[in-house]
N, C-alpha and C positions, 0 to 999 in steps of 0.2 A: 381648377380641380383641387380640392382640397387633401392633400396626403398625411398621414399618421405613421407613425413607427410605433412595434411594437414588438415588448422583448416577451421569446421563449419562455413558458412556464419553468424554472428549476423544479424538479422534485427530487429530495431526498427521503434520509431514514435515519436524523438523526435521535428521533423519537419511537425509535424499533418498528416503526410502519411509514409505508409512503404516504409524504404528503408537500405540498407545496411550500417551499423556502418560505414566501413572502408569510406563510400561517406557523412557521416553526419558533417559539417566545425564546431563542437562546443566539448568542451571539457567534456565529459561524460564516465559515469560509469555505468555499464548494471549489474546486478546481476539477473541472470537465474532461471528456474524452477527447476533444480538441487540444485541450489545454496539454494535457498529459502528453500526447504525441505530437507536438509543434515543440515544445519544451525538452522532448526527447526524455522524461522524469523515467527514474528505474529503480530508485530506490526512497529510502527517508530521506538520506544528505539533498539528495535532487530536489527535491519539493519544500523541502523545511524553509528552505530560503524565499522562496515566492510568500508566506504566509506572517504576513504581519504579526507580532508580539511572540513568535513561537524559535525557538531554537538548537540545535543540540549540541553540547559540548564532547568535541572528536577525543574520543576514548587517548589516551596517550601510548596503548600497548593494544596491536592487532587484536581484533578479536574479543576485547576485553566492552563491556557496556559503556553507551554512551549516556549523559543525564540528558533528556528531552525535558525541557524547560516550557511552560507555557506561562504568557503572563508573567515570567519571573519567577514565575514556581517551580522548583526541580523536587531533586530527593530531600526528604526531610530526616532521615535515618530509618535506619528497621529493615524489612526485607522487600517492604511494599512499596509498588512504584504508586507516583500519584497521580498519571497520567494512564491512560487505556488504551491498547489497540485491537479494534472489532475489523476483523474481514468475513464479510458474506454472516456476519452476524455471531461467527464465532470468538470468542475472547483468544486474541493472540499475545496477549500482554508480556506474556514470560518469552516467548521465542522471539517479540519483537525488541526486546528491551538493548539488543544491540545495534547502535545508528545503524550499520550497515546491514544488518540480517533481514530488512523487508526487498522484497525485491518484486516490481511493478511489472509485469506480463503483459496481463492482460488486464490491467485495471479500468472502468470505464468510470467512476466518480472517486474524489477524495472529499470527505468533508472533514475540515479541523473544527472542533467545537471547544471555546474557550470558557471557560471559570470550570465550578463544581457540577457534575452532574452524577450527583450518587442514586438518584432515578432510575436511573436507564444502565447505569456503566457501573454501579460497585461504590459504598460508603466511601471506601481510599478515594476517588478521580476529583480531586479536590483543584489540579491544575486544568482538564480537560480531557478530551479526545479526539482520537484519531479514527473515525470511520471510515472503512473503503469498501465500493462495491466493486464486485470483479462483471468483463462484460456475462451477456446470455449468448450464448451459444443463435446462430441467424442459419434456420434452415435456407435462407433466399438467397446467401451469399457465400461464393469460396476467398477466404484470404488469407493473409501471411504477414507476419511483420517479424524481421531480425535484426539484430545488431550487435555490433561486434565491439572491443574497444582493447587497447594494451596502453600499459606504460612498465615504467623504471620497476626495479627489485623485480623483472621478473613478473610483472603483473597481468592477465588476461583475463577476459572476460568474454560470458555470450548470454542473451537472453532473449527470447522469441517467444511466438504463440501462433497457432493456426486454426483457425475457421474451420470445420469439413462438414458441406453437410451430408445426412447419412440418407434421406428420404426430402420429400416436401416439406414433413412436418417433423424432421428432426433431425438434430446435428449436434458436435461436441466443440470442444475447445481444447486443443494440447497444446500449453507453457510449458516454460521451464528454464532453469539459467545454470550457467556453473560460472566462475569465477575463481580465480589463484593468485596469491603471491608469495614472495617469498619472504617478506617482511621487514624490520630495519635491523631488526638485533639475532645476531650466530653465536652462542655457544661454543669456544672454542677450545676451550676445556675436556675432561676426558667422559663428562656426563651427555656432551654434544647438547642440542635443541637447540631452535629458535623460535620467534613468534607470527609465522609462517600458517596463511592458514586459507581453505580450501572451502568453497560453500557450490553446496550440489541441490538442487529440488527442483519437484516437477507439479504440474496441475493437469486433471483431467476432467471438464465437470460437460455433463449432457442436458439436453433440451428437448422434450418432446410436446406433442401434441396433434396427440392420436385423434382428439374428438375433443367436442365443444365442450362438453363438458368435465375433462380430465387435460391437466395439463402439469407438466413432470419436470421440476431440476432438480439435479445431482450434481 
C-alpha cells in the first residue's frame, strides 16, 4: 500500500487578505498556534530569537525602546522606525517599538516578513514586518490558559486569556497581563526615582454568527 505525507495548507495575511504561504511572493517566517504555546512565546524578546536574520537590541534602561533589527537593518535616524508592527490589521508600530511592550495572550499566528514592504505596511518598512493575528473567539469550546513568572529586582509577571462561549454561535475572548519590577537603577538623592516600571493591558474581542449570511468580530 502505497502512503503519502502531506503538510497542512498555512494561510496567512501578509498581503492584508488571506491567502496561502506557498502563493505569498515575499520572503516570510510564520510561527503557529502550536508553536507559540509549546514555546511558551509572550512577548517580542520570546519569539525574536526563533526567527532567523531578525533581532532586537535589549534597551540598556527599563522601559526605554529597543532597535528591532531585521536583515541588519535597524534605526536609521529620524523619528521613523523602519520596521512595522500590525495586530489584527491594526498599525501598532509606535506602542510596539518597545522589545518588551508586546505581550502574546492570545495570539494564534506570527508572521515575520523580511526586506521592504512599502505596499502593504508604509514607504518607511524598509527592514520588514511583524504581523500577528490574535485567535477568533470558538463558540464550540470553553478554555483557559495562564501563566505566571517572578525573578530578581523585584520582578512579576501574569498573563492569560479565556475562551467563554456566550451561545452556540457566539463567544468572546478575555486577555490580559500585568507585569512589575523594580529596575536596576534608585535615585538616592533628594530628587528620588528609578527606572522601575509597570505595564498593565487587557483584550476583549467577540465572535458571532447569528446566520449564514452575517457573521461578526470585534
Amino acid at each position: 500500500q502505497e502512503r503519502t505525507n502531506t503538510l497542512d495548507e498555512i494561510v496567512v495575511t501578509a498581503q492584508k487578505r488571506e491567502e496561502s504561504l506557498k502563493d505569498v511572493p515575499v520572503s516570510i517566517q510564520v510561527l503557529d498556534q502550536e508553536l507559540i504555546q509549546n514555546e511558551d512565546l509572550r512577548n517580542l524578546q520570546d519569539y525574536v530569537d526563533l526567527v532567523p536574520s531578525m533581532s532586537v537590541e535589549r534597551p540598556t534602561i527599563a522601559g526605554s525602546s529597543g532597535d528591532v533589527r531585521i536583515r541588519g537593518i535597524g534605526a536609521l535616524g529620524g523619528i521613523n522606525e523602519t520596521w512595522a508592527l500590525y495586530v489584527d490589521g491594526f498599525d501598532m508600530t509606535g506602542a510596539g517599538s518597545s522589545a518588551g511592550s508586546v505581550r502574546l495572550a492570545d495570539a494564534e499566528r506570527i508572521e515575520v516578513l523580511r526586506g521592504p514592504q512599502g505596499t502593504a505596511f508604509g514607504r518607511n518598512v524598509v527592514a520588514g514586518a511583524i504581523n500577528i493575528t490574535s485567535k477568533t473567539p470558538d463558540p464550540t469550546a470553553r478554555s483557559a490558559r495562564i501563566a505566571f513568572d517572578a525573578g530578581n529586582l523585584e520582578t512579576y509577571g501574569v498573563i492569560g486569556s479565556a475562551n467563554i462561549p456566550l451561545s452556540d454561535k457566539t463567544a468572546i475572548i478575555i486577555s490580559g497581563f500585568y507585569d512589575t519590577t523594580d529596575g536596576q537603577i534608585e535615585n538616592i538623592g533628594p530628587a528620588g526615582g528609578s527606572n522601575s516600571i509597570e505595564n498593565i493591558g487587557g483584550r476583549l474581542s467577540l465572535y458571532s454568527n447569528p446566520t449564514e449570511q452575517l457573521e461578526v468580530k470585534a
